[in-house]
PyMOL Python script that loads the backbone (N, CA, C, O; Angstrom):
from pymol import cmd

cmd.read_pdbstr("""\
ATOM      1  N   UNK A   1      -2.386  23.696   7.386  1.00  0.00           N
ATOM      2  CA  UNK A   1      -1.268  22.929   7.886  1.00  0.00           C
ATOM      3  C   UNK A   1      -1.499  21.461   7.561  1.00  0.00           C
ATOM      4  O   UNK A   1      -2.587  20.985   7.884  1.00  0.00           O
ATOM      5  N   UNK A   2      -0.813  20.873   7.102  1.00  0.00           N
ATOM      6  CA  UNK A   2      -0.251  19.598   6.738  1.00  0.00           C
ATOM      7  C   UNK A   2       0.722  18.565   7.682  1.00  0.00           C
ATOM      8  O   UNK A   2       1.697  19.040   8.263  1.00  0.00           O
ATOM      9  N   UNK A   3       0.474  17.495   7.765  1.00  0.00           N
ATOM     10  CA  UNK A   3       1.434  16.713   8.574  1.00  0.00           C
ATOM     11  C   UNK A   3       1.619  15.313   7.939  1.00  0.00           C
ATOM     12  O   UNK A   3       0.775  14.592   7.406  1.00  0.00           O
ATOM     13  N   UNK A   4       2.872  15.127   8.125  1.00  0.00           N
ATOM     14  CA  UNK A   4       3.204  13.915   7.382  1.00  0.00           C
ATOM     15  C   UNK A   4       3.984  13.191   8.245  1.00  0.00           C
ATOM     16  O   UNK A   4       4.376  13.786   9.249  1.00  0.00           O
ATOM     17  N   UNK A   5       4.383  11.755   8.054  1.00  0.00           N
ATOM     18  CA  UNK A   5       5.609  11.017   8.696  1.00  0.00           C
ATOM     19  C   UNK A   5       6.643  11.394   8.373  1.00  0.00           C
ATOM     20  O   UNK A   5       7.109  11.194   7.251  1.00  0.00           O
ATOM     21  N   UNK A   6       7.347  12.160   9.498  1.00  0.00           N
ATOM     22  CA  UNK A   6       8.873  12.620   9.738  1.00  0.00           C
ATOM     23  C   UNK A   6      10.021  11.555   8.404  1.00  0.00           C
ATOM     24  O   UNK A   6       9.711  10.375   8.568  1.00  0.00           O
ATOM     25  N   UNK A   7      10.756  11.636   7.651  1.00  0.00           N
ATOM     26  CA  UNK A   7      11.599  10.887   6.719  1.00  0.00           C
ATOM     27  C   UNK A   7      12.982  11.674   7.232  1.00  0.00           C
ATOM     28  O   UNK A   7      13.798  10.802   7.529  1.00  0.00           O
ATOM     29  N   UNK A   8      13.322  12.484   7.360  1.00  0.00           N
ATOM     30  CA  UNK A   8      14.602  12.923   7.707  1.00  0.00           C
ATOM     31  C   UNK A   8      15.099  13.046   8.734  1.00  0.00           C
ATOM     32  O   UNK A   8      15.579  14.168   8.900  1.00  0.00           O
ATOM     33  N   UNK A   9      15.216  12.330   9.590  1.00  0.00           N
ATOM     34  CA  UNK A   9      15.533  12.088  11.446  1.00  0.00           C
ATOM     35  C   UNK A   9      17.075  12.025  11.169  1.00  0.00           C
ATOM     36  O   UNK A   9      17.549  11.824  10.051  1.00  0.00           O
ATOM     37  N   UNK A  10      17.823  12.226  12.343  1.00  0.00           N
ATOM     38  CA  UNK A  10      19.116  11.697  12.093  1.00  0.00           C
ATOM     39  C   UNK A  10      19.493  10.966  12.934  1.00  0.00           C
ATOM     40  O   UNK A  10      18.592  10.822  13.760  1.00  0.00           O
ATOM     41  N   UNK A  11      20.388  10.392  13.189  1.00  0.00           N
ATOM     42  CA  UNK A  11      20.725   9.522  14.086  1.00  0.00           C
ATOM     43  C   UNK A  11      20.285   9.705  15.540  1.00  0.00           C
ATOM     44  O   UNK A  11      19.687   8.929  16.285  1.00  0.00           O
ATOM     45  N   UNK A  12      20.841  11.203  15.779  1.00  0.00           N
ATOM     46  CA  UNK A  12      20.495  11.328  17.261  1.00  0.00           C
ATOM     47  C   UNK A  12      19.055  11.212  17.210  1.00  0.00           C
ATOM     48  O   UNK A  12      18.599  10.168  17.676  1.00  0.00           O
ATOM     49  N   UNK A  13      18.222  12.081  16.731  1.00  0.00           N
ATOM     50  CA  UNK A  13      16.698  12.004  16.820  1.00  0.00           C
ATOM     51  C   UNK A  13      16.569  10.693  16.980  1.00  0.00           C
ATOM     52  O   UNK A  13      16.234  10.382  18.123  1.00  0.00           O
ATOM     53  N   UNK A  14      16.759   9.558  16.018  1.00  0.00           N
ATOM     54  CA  UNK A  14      15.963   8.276  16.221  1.00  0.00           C
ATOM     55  C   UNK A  14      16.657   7.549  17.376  1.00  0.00           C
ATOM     56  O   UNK A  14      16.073   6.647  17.977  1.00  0.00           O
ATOM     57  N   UNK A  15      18.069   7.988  17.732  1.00  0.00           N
ATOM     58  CA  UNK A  15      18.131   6.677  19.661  1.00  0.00           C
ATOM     59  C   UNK A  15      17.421   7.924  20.326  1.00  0.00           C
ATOM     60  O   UNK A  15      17.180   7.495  21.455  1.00  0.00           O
ATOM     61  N   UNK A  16      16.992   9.101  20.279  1.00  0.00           N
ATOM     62  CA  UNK A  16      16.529   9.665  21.268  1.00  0.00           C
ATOM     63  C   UNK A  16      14.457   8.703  21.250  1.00  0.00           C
ATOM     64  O   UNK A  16      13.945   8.276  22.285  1.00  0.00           O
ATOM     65  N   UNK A  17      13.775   8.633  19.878  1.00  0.00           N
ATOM     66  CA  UNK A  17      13.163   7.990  19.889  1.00  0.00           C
ATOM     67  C   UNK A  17      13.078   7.140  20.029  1.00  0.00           C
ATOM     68  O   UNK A  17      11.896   6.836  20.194  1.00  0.00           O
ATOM     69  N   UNK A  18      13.853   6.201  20.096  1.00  0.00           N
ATOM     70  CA  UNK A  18      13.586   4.590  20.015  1.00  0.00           C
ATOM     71  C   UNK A  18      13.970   4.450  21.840  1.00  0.00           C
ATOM     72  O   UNK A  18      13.419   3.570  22.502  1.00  0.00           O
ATOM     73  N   UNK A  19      14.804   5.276  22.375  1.00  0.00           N
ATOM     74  CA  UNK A  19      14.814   5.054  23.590  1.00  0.00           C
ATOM     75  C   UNK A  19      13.615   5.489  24.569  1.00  0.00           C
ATOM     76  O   UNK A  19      13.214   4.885  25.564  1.00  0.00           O
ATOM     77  N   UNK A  20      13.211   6.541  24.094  1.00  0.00           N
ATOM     78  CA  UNK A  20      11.858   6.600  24.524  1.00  0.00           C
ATOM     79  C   UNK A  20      10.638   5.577  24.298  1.00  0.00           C
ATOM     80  O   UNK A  20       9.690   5.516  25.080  1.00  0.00           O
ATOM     81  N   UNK A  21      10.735   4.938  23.373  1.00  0.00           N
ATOM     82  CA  UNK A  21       9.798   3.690  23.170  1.00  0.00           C
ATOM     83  C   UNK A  21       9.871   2.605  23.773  1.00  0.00           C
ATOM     84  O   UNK A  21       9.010   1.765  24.033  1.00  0.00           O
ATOM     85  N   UNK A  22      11.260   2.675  24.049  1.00  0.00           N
ATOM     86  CA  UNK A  22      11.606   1.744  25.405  1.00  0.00           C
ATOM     87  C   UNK A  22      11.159   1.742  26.894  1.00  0.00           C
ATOM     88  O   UNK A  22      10.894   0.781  27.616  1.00  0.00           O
ATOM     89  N   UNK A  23      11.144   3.111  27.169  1.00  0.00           N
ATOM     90  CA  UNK A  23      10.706   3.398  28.319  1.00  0.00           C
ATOM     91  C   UNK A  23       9.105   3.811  28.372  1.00  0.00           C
ATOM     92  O   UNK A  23       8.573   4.199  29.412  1.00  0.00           O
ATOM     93  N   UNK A  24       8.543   3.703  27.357  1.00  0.00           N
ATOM     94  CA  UNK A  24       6.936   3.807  27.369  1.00  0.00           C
ATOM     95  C   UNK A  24       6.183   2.754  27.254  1.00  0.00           C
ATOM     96  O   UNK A  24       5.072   2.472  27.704  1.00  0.00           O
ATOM     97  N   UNK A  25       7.255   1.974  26.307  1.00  0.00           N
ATOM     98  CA  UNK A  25       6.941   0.616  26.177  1.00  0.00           C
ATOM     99  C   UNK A  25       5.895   0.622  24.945  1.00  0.00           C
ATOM    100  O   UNK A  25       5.342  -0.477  24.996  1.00  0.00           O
ATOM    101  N   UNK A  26       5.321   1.439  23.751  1.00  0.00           N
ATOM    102  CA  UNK A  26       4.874   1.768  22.643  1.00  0.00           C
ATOM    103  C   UNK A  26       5.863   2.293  21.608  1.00  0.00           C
ATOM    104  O   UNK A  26       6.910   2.932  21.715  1.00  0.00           O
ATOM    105  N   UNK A  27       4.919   1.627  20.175  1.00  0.00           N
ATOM    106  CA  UNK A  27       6.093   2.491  19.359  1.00  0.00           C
ATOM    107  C   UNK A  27       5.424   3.921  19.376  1.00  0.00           C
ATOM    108  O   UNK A  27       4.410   4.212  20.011  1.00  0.00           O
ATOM    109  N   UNK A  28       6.387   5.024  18.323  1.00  0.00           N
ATOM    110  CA  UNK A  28       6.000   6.459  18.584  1.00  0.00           C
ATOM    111  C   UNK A  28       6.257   6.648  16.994  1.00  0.00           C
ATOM    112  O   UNK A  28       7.265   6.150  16.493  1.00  0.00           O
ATOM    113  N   UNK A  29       5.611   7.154  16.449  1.00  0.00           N
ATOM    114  CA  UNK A  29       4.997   7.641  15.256  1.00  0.00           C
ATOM    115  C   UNK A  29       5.803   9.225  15.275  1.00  0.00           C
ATOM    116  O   UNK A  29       5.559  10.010  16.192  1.00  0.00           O
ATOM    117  N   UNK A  30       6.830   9.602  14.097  1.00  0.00           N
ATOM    118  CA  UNK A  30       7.250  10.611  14.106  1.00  0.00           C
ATOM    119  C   UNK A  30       6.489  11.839  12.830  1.00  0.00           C
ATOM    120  O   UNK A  30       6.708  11.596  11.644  1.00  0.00           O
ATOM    121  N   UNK A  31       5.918  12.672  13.077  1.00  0.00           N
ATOM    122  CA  UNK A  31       5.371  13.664  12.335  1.00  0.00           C
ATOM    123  C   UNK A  31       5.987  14.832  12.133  1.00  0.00           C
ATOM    124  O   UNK A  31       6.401  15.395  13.146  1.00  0.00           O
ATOM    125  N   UNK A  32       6.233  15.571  10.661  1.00  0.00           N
ATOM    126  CA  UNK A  32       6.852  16.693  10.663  1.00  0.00           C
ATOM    127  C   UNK A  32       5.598  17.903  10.102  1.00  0.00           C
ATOM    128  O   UNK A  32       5.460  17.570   8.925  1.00  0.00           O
ATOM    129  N   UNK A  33       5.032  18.614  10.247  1.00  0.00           N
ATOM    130  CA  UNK A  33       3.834  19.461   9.876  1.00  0.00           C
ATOM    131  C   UNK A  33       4.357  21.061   8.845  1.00  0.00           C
ATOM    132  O   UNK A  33       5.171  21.955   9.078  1.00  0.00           O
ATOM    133  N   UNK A  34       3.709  20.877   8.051  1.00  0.00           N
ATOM    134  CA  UNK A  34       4.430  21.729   6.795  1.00  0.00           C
ATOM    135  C   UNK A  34       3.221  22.749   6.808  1.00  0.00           C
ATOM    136  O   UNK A  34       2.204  22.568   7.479  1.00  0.00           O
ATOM    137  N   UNK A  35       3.462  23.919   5.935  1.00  0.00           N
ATOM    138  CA  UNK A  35       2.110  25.137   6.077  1.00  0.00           C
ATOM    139  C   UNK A  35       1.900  25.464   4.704  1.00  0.00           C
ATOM    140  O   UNK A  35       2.223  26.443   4.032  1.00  0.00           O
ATOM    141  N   UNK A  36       1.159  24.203   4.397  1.00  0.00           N
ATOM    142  CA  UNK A  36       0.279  24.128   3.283  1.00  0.00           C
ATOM    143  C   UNK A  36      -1.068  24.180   3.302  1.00  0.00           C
ATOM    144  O   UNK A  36      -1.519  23.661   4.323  1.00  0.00           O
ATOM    145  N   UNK A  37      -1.838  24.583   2.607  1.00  0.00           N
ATOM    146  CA  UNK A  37      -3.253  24.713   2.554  1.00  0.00           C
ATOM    147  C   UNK A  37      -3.538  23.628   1.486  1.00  0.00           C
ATOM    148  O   UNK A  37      -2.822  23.491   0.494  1.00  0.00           O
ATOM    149  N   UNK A  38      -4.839  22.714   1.798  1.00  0.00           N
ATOM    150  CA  UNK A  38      -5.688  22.133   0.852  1.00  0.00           C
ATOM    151  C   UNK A  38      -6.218  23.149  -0.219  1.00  0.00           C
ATOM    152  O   UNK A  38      -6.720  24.269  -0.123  1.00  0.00           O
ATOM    153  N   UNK A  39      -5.844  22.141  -1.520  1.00  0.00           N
ATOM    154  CA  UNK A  39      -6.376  23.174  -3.201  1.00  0.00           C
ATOM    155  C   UNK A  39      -7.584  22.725  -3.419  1.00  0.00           C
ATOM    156  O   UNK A  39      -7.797  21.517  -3.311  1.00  0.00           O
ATOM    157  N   UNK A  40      -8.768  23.758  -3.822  1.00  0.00           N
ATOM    158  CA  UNK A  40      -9.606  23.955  -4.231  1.00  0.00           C
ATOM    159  C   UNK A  40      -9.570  22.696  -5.746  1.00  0.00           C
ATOM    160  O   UNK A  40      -8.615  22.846  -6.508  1.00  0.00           O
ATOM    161  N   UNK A  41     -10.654  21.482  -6.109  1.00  0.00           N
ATOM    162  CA  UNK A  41     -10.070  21.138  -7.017  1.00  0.00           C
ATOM    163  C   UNK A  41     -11.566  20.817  -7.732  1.00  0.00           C
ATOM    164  O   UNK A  41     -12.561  21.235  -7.141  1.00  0.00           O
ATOM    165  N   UNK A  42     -11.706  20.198  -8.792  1.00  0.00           N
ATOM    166  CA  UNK A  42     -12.855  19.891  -9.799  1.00  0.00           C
ATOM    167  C   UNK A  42     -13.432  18.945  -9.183  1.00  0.00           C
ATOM    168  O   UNK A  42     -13.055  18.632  -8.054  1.00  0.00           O
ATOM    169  N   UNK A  43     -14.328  18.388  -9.727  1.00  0.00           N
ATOM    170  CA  UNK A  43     -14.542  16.556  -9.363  1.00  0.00           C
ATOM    171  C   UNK A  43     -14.238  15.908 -10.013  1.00  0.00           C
ATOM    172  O   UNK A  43     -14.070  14.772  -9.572  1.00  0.00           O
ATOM    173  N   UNK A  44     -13.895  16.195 -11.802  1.00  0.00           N
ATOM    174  CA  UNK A  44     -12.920  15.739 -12.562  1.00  0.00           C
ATOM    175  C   UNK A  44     -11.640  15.176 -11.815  1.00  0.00           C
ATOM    176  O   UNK A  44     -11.334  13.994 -11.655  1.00  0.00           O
ATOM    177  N   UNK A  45     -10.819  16.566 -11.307  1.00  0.00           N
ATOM    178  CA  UNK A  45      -9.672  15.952 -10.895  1.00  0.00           C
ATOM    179  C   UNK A  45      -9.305  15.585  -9.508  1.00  0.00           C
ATOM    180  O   UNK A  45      -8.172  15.516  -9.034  1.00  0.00           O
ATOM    181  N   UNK A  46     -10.993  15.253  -8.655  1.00  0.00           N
ATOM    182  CA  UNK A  46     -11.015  14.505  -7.533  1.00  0.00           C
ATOM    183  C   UNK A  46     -11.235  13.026  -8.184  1.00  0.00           C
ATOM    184  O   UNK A  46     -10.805  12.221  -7.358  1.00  0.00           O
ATOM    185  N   UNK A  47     -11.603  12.523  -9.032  1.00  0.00           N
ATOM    186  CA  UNK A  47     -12.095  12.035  -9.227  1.00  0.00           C
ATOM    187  C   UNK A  47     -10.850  10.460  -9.844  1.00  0.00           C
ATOM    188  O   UNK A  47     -10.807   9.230  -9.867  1.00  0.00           O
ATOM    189  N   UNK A  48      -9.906  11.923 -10.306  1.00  0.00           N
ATOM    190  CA  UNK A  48      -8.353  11.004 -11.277  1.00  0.00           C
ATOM    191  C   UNK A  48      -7.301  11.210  -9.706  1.00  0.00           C
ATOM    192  O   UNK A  48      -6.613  10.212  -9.490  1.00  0.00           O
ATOM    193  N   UNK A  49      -7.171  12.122  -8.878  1.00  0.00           N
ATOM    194  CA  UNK A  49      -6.630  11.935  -7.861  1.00  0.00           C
ATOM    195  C   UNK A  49      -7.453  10.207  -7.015  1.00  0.00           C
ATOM    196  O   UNK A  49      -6.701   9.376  -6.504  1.00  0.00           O
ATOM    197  N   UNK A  50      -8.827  10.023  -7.040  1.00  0.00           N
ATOM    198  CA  UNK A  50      -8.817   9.311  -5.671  1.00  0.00           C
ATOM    199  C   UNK A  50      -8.470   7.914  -6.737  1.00  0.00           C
ATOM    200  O   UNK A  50      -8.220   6.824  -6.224  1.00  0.00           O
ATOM    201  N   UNK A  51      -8.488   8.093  -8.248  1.00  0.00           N
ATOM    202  CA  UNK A  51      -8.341   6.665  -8.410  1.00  0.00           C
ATOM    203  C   UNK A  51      -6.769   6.133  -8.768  1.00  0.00           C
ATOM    204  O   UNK A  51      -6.297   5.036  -9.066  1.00  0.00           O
ATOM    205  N   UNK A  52      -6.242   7.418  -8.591  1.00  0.00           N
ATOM    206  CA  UNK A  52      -4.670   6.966  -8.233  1.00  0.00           C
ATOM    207  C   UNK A  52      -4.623   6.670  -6.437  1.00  0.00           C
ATOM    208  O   UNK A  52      -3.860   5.843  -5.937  1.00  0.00           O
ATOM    209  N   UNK A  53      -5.181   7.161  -5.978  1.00  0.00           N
ATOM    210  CA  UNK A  53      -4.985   6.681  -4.711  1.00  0.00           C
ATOM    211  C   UNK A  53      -5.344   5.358  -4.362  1.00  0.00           C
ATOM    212  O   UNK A  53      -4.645   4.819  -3.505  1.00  0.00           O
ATOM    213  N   UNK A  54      -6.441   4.618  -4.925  1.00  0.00           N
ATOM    214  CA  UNK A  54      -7.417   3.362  -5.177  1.00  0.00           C
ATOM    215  C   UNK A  54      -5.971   2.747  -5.751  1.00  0.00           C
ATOM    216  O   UNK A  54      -5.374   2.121  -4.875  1.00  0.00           O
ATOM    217  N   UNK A  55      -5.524   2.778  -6.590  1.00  0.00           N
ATOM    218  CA  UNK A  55      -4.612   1.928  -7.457  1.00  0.00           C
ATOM    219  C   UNK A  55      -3.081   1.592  -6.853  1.00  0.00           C
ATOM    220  O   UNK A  55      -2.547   0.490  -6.982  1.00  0.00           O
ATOM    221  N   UNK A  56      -2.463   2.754  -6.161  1.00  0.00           N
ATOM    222  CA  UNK A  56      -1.469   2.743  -5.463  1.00  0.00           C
ATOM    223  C   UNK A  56      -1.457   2.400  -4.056  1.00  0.00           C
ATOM    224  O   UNK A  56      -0.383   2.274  -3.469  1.00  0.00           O
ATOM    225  N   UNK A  57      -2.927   2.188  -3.280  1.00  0.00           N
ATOM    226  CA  UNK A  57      -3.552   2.255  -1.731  1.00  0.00           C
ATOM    227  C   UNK A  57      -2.473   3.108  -0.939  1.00  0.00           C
ATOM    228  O   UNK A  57      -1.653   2.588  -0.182  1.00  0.00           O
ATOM    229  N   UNK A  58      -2.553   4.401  -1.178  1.00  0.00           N
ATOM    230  CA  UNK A  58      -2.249   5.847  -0.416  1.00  0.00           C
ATOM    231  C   UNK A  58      -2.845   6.875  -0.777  1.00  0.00           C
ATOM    232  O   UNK A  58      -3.480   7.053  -1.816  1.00  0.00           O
ATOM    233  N   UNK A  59      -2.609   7.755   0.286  1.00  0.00           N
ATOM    234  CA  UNK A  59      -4.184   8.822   0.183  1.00  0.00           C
ATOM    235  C   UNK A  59      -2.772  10.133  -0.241  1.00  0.00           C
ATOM    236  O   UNK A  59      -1.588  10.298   0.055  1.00  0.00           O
ATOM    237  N   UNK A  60      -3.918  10.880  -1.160  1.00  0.00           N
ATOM    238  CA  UNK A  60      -3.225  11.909  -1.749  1.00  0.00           C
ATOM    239  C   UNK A  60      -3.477  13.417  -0.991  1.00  0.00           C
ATOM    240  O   UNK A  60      -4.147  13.230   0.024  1.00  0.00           O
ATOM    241  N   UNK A  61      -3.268  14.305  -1.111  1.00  0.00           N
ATOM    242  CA  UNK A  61      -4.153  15.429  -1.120  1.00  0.00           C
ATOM    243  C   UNK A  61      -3.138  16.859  -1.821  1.00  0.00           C
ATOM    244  O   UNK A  61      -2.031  17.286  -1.494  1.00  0.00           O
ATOM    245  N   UNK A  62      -3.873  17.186  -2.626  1.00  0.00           N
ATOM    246  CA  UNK A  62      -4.370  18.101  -3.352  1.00  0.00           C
ATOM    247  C   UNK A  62      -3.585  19.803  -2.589  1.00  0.00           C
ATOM    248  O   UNK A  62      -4.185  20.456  -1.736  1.00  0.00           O
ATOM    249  N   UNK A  63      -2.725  20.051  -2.942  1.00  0.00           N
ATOM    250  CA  UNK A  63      -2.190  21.176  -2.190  1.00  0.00           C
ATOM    251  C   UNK A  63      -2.002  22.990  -2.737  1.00  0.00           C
ATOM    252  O   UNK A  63      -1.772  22.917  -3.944  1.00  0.00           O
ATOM    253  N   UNK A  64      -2.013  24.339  -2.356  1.00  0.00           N
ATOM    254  CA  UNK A  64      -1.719  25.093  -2.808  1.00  0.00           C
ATOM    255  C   UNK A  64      -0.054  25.686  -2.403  1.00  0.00           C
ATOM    256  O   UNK A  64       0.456  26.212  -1.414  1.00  0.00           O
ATOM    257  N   UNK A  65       0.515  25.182  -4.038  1.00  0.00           N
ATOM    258  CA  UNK A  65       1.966  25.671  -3.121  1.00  0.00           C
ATOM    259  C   UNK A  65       2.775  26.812  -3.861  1.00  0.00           C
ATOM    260  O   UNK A  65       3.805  27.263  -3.359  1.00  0.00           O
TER     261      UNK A  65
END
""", "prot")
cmd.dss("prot")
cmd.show_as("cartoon", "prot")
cmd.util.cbc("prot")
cmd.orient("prot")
């Protein structure tokens, strides 16, 4: 399992969030979790994955889909 920052909220979702941030008084971090497994990979192509990650500063990972 995989989790990422939520991108597709819709309107209602985000005043239902943002009103809750009001009343907690923190912001709230939205996550959507997908059922992917981490891929088995070389060190070759750990190696060209982490230095795109180095170059772009975001972390990648490597998936079986």
């Amino acid at each position: 399992m995989l989790c990422s920052l939520s991108t597709k909220l819709g309107e209602a979702e985000m005043n239902a969030i943002e009103t809750l941030e009001k009343e907690v008084g923190r912001p709230l971090l939205a996550f959507s979790c997908h059922s992917l497994e981490p891929a088995d990979i070389s060190a070759d192509q750990l190696a060209k994955i982490q230095a795109l990650e180095n170059k772009l500063g975001i972390s990648l990972v490597a998936v079986n889909a």
